[in-house]
C-alpha positions as CSV (number, residue, x, y, z in Angstrom):
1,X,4.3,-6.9,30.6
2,X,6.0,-9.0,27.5
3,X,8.6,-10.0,30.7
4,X,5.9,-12.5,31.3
5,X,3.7,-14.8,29.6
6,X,-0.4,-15.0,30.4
7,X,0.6,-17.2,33.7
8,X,2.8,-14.8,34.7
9,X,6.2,-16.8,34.2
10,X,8.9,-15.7,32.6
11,X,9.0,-15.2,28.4
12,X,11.0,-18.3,26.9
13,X,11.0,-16.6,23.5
14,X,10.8,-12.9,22.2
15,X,7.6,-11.1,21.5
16,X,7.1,-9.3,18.2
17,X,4.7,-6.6,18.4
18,X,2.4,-5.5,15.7
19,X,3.3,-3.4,13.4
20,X,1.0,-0.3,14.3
21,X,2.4,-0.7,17.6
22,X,5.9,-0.2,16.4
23,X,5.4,3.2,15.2
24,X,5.8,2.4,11.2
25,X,4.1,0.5,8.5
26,X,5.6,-2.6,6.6
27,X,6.1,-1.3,2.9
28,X,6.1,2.3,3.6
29,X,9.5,4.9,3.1
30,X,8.2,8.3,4.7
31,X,8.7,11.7,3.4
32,X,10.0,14.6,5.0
33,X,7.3,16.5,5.8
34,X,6.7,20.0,4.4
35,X,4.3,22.7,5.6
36,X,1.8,23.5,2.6
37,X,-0.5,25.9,3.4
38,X,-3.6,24.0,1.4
39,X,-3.4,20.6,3.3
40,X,-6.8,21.6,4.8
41,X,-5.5,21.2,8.2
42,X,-8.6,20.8,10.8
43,X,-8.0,23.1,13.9
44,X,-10.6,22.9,16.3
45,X,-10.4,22.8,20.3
46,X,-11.3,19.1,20.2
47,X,-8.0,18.2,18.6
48,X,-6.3,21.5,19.3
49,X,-4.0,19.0,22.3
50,X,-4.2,16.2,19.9
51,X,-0.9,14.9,17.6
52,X,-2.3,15.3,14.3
53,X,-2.7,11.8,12.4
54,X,-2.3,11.8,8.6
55,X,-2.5,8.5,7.2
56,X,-3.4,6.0,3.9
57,X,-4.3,2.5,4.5
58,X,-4.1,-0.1,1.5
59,X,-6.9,-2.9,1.6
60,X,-5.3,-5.4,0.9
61,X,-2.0,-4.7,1.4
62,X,-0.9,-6.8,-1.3
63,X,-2.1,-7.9,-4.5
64,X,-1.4,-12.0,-5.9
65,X,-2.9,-12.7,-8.7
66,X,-1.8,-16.0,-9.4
67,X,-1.2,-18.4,-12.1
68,X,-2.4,-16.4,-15.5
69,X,-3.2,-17.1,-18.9
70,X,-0.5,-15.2,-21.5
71,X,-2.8,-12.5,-23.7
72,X,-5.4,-12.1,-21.2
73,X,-6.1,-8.6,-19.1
74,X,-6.7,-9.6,-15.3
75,X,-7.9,-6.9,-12.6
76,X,-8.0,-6.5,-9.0
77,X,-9.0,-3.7,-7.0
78,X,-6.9,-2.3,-4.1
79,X,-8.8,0.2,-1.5
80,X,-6.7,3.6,-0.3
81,X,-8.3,4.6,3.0
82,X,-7.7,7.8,4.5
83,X,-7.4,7.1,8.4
84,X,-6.2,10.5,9.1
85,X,-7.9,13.6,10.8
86,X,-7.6,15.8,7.5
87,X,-8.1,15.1,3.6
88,X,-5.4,13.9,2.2
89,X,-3.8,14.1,-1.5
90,X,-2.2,10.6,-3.3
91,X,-0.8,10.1,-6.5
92,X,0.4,6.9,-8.2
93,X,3.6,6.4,-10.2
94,X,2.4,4.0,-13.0
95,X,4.6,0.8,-13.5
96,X,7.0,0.9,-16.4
97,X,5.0,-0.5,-19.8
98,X,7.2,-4.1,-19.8
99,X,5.4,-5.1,-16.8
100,X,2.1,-5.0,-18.3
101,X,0.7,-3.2,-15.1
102,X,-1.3,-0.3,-15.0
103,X,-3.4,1.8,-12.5
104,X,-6.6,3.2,-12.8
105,X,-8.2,5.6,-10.7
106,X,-9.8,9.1,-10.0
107,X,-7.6,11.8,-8.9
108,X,-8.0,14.4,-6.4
109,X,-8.1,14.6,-1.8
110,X,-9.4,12.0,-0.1
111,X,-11.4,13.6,2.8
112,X,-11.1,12.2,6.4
113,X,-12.6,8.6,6.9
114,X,-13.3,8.3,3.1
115,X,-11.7,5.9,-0.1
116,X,-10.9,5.3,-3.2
117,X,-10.9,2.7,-5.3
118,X,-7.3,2.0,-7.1
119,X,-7.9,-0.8,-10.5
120,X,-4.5,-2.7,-11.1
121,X,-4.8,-3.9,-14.2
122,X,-2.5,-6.8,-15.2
123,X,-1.7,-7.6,-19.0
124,X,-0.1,-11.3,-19.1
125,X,2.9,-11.0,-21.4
126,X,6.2,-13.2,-21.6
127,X,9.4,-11.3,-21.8
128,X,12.4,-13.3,-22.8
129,X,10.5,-16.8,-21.1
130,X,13.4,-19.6,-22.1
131,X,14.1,-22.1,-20.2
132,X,11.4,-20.9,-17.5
133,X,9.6,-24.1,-17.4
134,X,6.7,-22.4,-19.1
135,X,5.9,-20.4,-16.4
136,X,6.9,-16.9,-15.6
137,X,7.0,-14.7,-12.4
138,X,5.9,-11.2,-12.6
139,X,6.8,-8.7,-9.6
140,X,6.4,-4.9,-9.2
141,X,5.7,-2.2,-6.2
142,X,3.7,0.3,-7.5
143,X,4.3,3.3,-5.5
144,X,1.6,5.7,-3.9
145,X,3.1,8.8,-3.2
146,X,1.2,10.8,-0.6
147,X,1.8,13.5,1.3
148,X,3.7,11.5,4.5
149,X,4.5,8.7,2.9
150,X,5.5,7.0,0.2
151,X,3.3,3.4,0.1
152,X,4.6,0.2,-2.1
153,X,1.8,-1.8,-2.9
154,X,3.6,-5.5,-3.8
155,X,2.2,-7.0,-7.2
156,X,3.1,-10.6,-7.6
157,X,1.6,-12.6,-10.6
158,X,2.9,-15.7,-12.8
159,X,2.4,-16.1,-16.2
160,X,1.8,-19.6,-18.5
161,X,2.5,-19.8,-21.5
């Protein structure tokens, strides 16, 4: 019960449940959904009772690169996990060209239980960068549109020059 703590007296203070046990995902705006025909949907008796669970996971959730060096091309690489019960289809909105961000990755459906490797490549330029103390902040959400969900994938860097 969250009435009670482990000794079985009452809660001083409210409990915040996970996330996953909330029903929704930090960072994510779902879709409406719409029947397509092609979505490869997996009907045997097993989960013929079953809700059907279509889902992306992003490992890390986040991506901080840090303090960079201006002129210099940084990378990270960001995991897209299909946790779902059917293949799934993804594609990524690439950042707009000032932010020196790009994506890199293969097209096409993820099948059930599988990845794919997302490269978010990081150019360190200064826009502007007066009176910033010599040090600027970069932020973008790159957005993952699947077929459930949109995902925002937070990229946070800062710049020296």
């Amino acid at each position: 019960s969250l009435l009670v703590n482990a000794e079985g007296q009452p809660q001083k203070e409210k409990v915040n449940l996970p996330s996953c046990l909330q029903g929704s995902k930090p960072s994510t705006i779902p879709n409406k959904k719409i029947e397509d025909p092609v979505a490869g949907k997996v009907n045997t008796s097993s989960l013929a009772t079953r809700q059907q669970f279509s889902d992306f996971h992003l490992i890390p959730p986040r991506v901080t690169f840090g303090v960079l060096k201006e002129g210099c091309t940084y990378a990270a690489t960001v995991i897209l996990k299909n946790v779902g019960v059917n293949f799934l289809r993804f594609r990524v909105k690439q950042p707009p060209p000032h932010t020196g961000l790009r994506v890199m990755y293969t097209p096409g459906p993820v099948a059930a239980g599988l990845q794919v490797e997302l490269e978010i490549e990081i150019f360190a330029m200064v826009i502007g960068g007066e009176n910033t103390g010599g040090l600027e902040d970069v932020s973008h959400d790159i957005k993952i549109l699947t077929e459930t969900a949109t995902l925002l994938l937070p990229v946070r860097a800062n710049i020296l020059f």
